[in-house]
N, C-alpha and C positions, 0 to 999 in steps of 0.2 A: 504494500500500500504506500502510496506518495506520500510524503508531508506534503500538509499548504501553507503558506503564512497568512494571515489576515489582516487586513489596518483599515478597513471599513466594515459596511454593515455583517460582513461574515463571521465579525468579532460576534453578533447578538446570536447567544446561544439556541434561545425558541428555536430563530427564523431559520438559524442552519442544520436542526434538527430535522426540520421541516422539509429543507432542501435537500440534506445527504443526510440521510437518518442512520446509516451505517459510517458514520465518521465518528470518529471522538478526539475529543481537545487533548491536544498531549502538553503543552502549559506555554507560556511567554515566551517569545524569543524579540530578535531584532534586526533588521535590515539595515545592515551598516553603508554605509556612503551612499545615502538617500536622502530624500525628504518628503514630506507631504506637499500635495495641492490639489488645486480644483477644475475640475473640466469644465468645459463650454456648458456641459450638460448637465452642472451641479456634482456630480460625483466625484469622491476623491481617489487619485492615483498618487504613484511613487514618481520621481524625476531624480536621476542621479544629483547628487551633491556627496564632493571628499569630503566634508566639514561635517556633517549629517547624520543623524541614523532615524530609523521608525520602529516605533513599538507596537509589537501585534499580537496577536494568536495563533500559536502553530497548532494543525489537525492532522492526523492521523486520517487522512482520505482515501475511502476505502473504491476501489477504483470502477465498482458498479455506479457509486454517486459524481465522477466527474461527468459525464454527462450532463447532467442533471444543472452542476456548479457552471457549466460553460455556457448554457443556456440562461442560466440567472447573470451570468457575466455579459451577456451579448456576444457572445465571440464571434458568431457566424457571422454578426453582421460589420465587425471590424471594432465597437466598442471598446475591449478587454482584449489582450493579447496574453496568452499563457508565459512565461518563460520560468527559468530555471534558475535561480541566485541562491547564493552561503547566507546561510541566516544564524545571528550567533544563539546559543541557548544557553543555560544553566549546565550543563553538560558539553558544551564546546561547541563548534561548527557545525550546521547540517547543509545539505542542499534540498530546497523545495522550493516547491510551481505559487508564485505568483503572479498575480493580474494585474498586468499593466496597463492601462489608460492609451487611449491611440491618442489622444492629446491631451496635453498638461495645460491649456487654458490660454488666458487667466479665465475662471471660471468666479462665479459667486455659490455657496455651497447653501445646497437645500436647505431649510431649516429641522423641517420635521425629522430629516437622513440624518442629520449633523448631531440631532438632538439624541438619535437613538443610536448612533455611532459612539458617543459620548460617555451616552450611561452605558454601553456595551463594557466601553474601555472601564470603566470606573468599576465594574461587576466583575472583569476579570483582574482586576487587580496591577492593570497597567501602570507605570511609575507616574510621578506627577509631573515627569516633563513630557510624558505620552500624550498623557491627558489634556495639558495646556496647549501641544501644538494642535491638536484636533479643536478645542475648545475655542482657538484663539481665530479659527475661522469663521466661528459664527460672532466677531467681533468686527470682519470687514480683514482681517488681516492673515498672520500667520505667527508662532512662536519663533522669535530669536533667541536663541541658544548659544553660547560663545563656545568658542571652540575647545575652552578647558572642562569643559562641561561633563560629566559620567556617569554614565549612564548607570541602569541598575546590574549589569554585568561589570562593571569596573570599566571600561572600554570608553574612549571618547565620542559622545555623541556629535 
């Protein structure tokens, strides 16, 4: 079974129940030289940055439900693009499929997505620089982070 990393709505546990009901949450990780933003179309993607990392939710995706995940992604229609990135964990390095955005914006983020992305992170127990950068979009902006910054892996965010 793939891992997947999460840093939107796939963080809310219900909804991904819902959609891959044979997946389970194998716990926090992070997308190192990244950052968050906003699509044309409200949704949030990853966009490289060396200075950068994202905090998500790794899954244990059990590979009857991708399917199922690429369809909620949009893939077919160009939306979400699958790829393959190191995502760091409590346990070290892994590789898993995350969804990338076919464009990084600038976008303005849905409120009601943003809302339930938010409380997703805060339910999984995201750090509070996780939380703030997701947070600080429904503020019109995005979390600046200085580059001495460390994450909850000791790792520079």
């Amino acid at each position: 079974m793939p891992l997947y990393f999460s840093y939107g709505s796939n963080m809310v546990g219900e909804a991904m129940a819902g959609r891959c009901p044979r997946s389970r949450v194998v716990g926090l990780a992070r997308l190192a030289r990244h950052r968050l933003a906003i699509m044309r179309e409200g949704f949030l993607t990853v966009v490289r940055d060396p200075r950068r990392s994202v905090h998500g939710v790794l899954w244990d995706l059990a590979l009857s439900d991708v399917p199922a995940l690429d369809r909620y992604e949009d893939v077919g229609s160009g939306l979400y693009a699958k790829v393959v990135q190191p995502v760091i964990t409590p346990g070290g390095p892994k590789r898993a499929l995350v969804y990338v955005g076919a464009n990084a914006g600038p976008g303005v983020a849905k409120p009601d997505y943003l809302a339930a992305v938010v409380a997703a992170a805060r339910a999984a127990g995201l750090p509070a620089d996780g939380i703030a950068a997701l947070a600080a979009f429904g503020e019109g902006g995005e979390a600046r982070l200085g580059p001495r910054a460390l994450g909850r892996y000791g790792s520079p965010v």
